[in-house]
TIDOSE-531320 format. One line per field, with one value per residue: x, y, z of N, C-alpha, C in turn; residue in three letters. Coordinates in Angstrom, 1 decimal, padded with zeros to 4 digits. Example, Ala and Ser with C-alpha at 12.3 -4.5 7.8 and 13.67 -1.06 7.14 Angstrom:
residues 2
nX <- [013.2; 012.8]
nY <- [-005.7; -002.2]
nZ <- [007.8; 007.1]
caX <- [012.3; 013.7]
caY <- [-004.5; -001.1]
caZ <- [007.8; 007.1]
cX <- [013.2; 012.9]
cY <- [-003.3; 000.0]
cZ <- [007.8; 007.9]
residu <- [ALA; SER]
***
This chain:
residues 181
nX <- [000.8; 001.0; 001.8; 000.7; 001.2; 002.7; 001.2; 002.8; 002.1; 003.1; 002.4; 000.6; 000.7; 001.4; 000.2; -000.9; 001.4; 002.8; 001.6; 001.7; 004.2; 006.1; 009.0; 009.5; 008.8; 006.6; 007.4; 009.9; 010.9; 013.2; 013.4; 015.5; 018.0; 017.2; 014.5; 011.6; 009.8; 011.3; 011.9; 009.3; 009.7; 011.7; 010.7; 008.6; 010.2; 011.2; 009.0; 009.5; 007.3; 006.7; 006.8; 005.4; 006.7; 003.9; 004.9; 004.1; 002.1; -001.5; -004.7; -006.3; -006.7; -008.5; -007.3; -004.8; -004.6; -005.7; -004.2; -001.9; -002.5; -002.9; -000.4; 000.8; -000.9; -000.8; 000.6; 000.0; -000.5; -002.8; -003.4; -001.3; -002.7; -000.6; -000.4; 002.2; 003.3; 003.1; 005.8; 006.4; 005.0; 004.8; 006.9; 006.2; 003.3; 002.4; 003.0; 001.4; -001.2; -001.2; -001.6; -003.6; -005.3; -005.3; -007.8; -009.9; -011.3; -011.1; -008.9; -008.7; -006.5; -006.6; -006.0; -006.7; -009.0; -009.1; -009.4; -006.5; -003.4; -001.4; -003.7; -005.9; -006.4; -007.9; -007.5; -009.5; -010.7; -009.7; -011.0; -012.7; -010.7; -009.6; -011.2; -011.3; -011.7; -011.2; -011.7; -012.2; -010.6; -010.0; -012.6; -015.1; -014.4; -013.6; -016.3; -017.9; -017.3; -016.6; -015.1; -012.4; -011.5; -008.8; -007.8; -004.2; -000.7; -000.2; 001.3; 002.3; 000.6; -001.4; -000.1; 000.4; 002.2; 001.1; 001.7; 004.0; 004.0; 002.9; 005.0; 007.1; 005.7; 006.2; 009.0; 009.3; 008.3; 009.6; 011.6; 014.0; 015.6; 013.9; 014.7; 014.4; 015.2]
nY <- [-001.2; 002.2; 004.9; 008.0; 011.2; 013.9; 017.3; 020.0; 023.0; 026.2; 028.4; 031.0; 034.8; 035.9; 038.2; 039.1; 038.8; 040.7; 043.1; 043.1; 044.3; 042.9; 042.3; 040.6; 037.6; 035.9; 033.2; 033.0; 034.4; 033.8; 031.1; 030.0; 029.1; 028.2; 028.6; 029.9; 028.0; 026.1; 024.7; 023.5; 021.9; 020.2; 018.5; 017.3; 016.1; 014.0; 012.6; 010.5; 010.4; 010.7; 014.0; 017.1; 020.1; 022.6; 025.3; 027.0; 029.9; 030.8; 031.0; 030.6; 029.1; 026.3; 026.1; 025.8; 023.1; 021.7; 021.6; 020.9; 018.4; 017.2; 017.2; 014.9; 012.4; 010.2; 008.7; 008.5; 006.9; 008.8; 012.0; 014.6; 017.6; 020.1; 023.7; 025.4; 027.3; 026.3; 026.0; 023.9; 021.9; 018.2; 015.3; 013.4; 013.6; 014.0; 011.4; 009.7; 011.4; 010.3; 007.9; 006.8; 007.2; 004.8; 003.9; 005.8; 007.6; 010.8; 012.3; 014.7; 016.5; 017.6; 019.6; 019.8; 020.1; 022.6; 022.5; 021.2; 020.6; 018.1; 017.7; 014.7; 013.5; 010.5; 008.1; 007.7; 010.2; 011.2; 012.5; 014.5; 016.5; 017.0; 019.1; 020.9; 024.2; 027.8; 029.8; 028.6; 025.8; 022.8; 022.5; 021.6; 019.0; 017.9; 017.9; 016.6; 013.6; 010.6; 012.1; 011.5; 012.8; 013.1; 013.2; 014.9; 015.5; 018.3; 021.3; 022.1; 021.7; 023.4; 025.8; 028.3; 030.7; 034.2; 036.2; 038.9; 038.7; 035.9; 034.7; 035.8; 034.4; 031.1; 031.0; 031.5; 028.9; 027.5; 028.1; 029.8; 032.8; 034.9; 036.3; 038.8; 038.1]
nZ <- [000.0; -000.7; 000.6; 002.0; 001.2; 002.5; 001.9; 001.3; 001.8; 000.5; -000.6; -000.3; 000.6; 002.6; 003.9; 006.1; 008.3; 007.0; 007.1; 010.0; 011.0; 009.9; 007.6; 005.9; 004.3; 005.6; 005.9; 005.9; 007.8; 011.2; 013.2; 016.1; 014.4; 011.9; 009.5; 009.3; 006.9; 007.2; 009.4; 009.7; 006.6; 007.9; 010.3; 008.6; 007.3; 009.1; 009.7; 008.5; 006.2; 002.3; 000.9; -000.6; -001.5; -002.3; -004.2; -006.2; -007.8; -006.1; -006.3; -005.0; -001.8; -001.8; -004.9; -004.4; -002.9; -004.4; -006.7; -005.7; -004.6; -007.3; -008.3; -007.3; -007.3; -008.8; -007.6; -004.7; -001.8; 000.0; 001.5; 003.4; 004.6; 004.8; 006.2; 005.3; 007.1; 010.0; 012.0; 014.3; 014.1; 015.4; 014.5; 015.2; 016.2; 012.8; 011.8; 013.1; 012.2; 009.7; 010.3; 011.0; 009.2; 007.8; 008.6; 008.5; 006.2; 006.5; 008.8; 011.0; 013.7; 016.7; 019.0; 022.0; 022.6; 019.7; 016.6; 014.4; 012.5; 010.0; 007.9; 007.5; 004.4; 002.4; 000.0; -001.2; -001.1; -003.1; -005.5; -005.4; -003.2; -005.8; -007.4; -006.0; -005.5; -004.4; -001.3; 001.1; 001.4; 002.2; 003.6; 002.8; 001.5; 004.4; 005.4; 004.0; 004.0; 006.2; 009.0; 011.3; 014.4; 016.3; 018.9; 020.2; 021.1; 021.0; 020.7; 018.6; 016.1; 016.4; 015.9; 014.4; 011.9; 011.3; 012.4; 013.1; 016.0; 016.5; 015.7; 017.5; 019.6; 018.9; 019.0; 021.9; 022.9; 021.6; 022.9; 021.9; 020.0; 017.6; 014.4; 011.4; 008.2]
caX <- [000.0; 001.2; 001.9; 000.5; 002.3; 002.4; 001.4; 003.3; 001.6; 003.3; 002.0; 000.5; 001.3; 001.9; 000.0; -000.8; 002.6; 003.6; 000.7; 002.1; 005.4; 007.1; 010.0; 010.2; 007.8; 006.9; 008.2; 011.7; 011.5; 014.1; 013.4; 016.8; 019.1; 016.4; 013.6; 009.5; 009.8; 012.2; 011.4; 008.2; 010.0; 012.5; 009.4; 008.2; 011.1; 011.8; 007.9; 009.7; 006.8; 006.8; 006.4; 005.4; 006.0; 003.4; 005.0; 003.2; 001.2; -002.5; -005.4; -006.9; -006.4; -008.4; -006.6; -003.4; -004.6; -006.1; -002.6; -000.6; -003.0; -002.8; 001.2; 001.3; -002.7; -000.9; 001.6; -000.1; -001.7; -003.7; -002.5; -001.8; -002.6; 000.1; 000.5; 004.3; 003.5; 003.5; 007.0; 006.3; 004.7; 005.7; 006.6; 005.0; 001.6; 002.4; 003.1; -000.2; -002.3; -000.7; -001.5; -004.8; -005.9; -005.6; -009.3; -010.2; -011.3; -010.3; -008.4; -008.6; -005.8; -007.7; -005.3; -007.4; -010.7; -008.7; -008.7; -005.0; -002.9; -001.8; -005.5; -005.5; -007.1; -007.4; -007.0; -011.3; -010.9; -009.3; -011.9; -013.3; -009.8; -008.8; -012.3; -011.4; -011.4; -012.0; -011.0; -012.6; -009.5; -010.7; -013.3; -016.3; -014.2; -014.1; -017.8; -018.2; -016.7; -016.7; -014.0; -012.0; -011.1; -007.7; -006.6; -002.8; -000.7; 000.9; 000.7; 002.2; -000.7; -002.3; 001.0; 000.7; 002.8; 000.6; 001.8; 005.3; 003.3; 003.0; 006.8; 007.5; 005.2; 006.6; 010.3; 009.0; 007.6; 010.9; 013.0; 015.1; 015.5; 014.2; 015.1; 013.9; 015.8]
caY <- [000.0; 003.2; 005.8; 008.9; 012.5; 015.4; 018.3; 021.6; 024.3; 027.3; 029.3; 032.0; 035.5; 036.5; 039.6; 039.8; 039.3; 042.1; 044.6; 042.9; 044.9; 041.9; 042.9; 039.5; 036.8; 034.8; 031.6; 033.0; 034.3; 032.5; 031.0; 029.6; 029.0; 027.7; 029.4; 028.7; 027.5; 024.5; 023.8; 022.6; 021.1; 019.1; 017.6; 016.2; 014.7; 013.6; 011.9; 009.1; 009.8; 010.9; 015.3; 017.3; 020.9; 023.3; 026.9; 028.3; 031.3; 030.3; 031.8; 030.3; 027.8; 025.2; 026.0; 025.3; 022.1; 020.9; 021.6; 019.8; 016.5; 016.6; 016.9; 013.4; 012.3; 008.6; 007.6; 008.5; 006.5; 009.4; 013.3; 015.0; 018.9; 021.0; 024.8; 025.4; 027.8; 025.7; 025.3; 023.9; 020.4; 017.2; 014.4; 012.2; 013.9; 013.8; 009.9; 009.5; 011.6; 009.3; 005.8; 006.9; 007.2; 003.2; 003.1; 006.9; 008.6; 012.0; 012.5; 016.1; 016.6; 018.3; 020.2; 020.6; 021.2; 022.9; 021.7; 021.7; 020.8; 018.3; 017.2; 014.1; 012.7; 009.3; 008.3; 007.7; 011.7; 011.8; 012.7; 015.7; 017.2; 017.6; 019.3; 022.5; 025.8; 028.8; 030.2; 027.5; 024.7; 021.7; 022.2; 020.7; 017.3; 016.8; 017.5; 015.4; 012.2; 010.6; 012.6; 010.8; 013.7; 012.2; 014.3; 015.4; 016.6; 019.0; 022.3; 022.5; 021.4; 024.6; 026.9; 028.9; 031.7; 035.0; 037.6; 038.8; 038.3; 034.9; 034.6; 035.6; 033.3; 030.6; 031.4; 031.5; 028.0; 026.6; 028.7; 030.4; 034.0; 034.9; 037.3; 038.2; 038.0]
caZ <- [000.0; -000.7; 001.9; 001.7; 000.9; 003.1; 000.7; 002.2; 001.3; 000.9; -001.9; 000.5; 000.4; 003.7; 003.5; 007.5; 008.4; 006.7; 008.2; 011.1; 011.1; 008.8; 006.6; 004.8; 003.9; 006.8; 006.1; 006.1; 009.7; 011.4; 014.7; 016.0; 013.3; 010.7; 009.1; 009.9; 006.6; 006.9; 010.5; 008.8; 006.2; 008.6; 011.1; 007.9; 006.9; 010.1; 010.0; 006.9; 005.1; 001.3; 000.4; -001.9; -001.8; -003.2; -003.9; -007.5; -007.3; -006.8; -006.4; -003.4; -001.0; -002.6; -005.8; -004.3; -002.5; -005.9; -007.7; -005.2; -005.3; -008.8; -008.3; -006.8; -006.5; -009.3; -006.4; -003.1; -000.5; 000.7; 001.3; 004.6; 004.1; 006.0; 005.8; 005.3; 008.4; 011.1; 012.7; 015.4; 014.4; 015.7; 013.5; 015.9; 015.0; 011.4; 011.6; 013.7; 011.3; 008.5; 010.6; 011.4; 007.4; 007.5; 009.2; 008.2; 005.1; 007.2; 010.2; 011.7; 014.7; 017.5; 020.3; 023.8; 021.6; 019.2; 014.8; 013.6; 010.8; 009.3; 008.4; 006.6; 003.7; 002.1; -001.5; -001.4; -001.0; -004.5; -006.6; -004.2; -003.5; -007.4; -007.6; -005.1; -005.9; -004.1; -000.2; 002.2; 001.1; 002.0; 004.4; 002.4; 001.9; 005.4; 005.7; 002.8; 004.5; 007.4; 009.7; 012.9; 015.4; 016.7; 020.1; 019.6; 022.4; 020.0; 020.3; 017.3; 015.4; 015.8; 016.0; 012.6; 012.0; 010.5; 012.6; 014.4; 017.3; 016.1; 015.6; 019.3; 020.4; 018.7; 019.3; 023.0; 023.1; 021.1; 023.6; 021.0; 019.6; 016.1; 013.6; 009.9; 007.1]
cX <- [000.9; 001.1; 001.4; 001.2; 002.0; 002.5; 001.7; 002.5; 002.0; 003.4; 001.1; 001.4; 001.7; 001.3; 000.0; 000.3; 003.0; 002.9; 001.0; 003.1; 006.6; 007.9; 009.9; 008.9; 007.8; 007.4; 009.8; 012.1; 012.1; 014.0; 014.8; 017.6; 018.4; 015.0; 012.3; 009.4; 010.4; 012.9; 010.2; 008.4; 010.8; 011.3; 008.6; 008.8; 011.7; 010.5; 008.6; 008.7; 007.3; 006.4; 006.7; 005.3; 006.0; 004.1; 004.6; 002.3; -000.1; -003.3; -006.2; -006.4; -006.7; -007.7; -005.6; -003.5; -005.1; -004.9; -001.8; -000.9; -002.9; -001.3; 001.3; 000.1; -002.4; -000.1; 001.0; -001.0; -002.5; -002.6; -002.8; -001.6; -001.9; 000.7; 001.8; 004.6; 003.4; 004.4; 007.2; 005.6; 005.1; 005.5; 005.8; 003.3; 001.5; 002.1; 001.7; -001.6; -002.3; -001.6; -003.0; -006.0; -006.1; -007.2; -010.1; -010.2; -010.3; -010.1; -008.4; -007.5; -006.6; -006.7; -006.2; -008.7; -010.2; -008.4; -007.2; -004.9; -001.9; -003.3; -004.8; -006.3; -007.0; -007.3; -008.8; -011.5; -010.1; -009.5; -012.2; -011.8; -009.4; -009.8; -012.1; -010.9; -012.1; -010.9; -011.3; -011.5; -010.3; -011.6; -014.8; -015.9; -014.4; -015.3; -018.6; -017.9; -016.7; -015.5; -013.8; -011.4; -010.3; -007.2; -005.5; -002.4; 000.7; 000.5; 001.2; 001.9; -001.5; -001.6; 001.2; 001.2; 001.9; 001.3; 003.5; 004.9; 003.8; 004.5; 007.4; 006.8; 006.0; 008.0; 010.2; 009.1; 008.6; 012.3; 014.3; 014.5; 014.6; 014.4; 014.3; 015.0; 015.3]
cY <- [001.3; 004.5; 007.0; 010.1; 013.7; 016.5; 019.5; 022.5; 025.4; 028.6; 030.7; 033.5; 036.3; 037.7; 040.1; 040.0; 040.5; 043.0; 044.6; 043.5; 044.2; 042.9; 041.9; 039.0; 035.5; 033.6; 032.0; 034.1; 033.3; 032.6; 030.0; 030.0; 028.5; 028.9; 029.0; 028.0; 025.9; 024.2; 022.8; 021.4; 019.7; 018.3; 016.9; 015.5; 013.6; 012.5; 010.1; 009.4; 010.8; 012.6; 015.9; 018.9; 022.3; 025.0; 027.7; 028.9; 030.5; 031.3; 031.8; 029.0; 026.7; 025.1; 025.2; 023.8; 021.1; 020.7; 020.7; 018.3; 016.6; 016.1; 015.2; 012.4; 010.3; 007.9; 007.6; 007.9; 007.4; 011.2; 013.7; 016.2; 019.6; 022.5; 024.4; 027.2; 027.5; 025.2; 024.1; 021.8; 019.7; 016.4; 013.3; 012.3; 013.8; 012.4; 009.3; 009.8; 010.4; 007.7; 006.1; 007.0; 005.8; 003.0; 004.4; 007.5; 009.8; 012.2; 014.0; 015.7; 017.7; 018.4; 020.4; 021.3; 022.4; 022.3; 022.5; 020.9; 019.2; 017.6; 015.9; 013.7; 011.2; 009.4; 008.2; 009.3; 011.9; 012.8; 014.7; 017.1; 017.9; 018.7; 020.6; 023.5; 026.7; 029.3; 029.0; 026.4; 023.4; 021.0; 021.7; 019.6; 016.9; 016.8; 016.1; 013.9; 012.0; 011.0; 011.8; 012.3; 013.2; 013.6; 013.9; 016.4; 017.2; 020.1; 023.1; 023.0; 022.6; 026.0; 027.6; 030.1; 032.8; 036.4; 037.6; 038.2; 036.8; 034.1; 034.3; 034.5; 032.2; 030.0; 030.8; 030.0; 026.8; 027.1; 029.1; 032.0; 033.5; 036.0; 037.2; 038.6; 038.8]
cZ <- [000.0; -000.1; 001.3; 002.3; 001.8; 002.2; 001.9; 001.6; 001.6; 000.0; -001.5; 000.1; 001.6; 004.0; 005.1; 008.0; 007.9; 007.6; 009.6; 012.0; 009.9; 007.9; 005.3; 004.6; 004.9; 007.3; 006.4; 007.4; 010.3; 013.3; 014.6; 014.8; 011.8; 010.6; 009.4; 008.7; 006.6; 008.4; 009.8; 008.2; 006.9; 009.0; 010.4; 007.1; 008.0; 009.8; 009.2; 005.9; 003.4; 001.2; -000.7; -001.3; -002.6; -002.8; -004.8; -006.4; -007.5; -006.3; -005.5; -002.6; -001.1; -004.1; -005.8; -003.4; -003.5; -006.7; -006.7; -004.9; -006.9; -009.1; -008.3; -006.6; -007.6; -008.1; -005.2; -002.8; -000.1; 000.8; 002.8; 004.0; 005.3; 005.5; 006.0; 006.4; 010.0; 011.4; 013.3; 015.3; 014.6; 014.6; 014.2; 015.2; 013.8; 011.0; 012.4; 012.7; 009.9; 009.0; 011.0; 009.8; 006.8; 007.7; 008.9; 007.0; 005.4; 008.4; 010.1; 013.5; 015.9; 018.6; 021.4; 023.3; 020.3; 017.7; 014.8; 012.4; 011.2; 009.4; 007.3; 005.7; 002.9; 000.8; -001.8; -001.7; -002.7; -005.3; -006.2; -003.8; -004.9; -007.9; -006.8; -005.3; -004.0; -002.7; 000.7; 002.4; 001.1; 003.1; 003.9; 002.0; 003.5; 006.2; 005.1; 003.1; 005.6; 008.3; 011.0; 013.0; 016.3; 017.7; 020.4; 020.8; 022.1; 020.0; 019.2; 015.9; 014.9; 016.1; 014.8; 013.2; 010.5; 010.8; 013.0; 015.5; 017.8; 016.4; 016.8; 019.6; 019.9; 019.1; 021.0; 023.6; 022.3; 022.5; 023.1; 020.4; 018.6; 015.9; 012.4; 009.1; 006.0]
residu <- [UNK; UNK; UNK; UNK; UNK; UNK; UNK; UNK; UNK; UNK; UNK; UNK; UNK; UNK; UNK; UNK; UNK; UNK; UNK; UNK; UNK; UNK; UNK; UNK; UNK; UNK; UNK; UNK; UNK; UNK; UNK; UNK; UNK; UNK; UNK; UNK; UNK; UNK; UNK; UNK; UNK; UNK; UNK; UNK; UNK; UNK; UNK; UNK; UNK; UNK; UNK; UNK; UNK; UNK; UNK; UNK; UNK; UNK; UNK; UNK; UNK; UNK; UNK; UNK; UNK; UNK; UNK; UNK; UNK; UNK; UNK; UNK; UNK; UNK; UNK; UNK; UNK; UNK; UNK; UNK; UNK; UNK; UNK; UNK; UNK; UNK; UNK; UNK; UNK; UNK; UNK; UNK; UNK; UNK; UNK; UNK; UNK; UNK; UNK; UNK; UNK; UNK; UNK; UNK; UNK; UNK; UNK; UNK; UNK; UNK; UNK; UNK; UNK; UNK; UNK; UNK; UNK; UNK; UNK; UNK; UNK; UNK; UNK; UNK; UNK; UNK; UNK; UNK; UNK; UNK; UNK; UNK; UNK; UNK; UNK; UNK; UNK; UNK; UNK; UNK; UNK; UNK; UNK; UNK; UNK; UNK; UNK; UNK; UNK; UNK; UNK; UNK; UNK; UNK; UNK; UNK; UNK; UNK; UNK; UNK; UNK; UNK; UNK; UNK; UNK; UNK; UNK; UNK; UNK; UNK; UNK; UNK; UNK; UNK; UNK; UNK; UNK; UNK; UNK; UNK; UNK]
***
């Protein structure tokens, strides 16, 4: 069986960050010595499983979750969707949302009553993902299917980086400076 692909998503424009104070483009705020982009990237290479990621220009958020299953939608077991602004995620949760897609159309991660990231979908969700446009992403697949709500003791999960704010917090909660670039 064929493992399914963590799709990064980081085709975003950062726009709050900037109104935030930002100088750069929020993924290349650098908490420690690495960037919020490629913390991300590591914790899902750390997970083992397979990624894909998405950085064209798109148009919305299911746009860009439709372009990045189409990327890889002949080889994958199933797709986990993960902004490429959450630092902070564990690979443990990653490899959880992954093992929980054996008995799950959709797994959603759920922090302390909290939805986070990544969410997952199966390869049943094929059809329905390649099929999304618009801003919502891919919150009417997992209406559309039967969703498992797997509590994650990751505060990771629901650690997105929009603002500086954001940034500090972050920073805080890794226990390292950051800076922007």
């Amino acid at each position: 069986m064929a493992l399914p692909v963590v799709l990064v998503l980081a085709s975003g424009r950062g726009e709050r960050f900037l109104a935030s104070g930002g100088t750069t483009h929020k993924l290349q705020a650098v908490l420690g010595e690495k960037t919020v982009l490629q913390h991300t990237l590591d914790a899902v290479q750390a997970s083992g499983l397979p990624m894909h990621l998405e950085q064209g220009p798109h148009a919305s958020m299911g746009d860009c979750i439709a372009a990045a299953v189409r990327a890889c939608a002949s080889s994958a077991g199933g797709w986990l969707i993960l902004p490429a602004d959450l630092p902070l995620v564990s690979p443990q949760t990653i490899k959880a949302i992954a093992q929980a897609l054996a008995t799950h159309p959709v797994v959603v991660p759920v922090y302390r009553g909290q939805r986070g990231h990544p969410v997952g979908f199966s390869a049943a969700c094929r059809t329905a993902l390649l099929g999304l446009q618009g801003a919502p992403g891919a919150a009417s697949v997992v209406r559309q299917f039967s969703s498992h709500w797997l509590e994650v003791d990751d505060i990771g999960s629901v650690t997105d980086i929009d603002t500086l704010a954001d940034v500090e917090r972050a920073a805080a909660l890794l226990g390292v400076r950051f800076k922007l670039m």
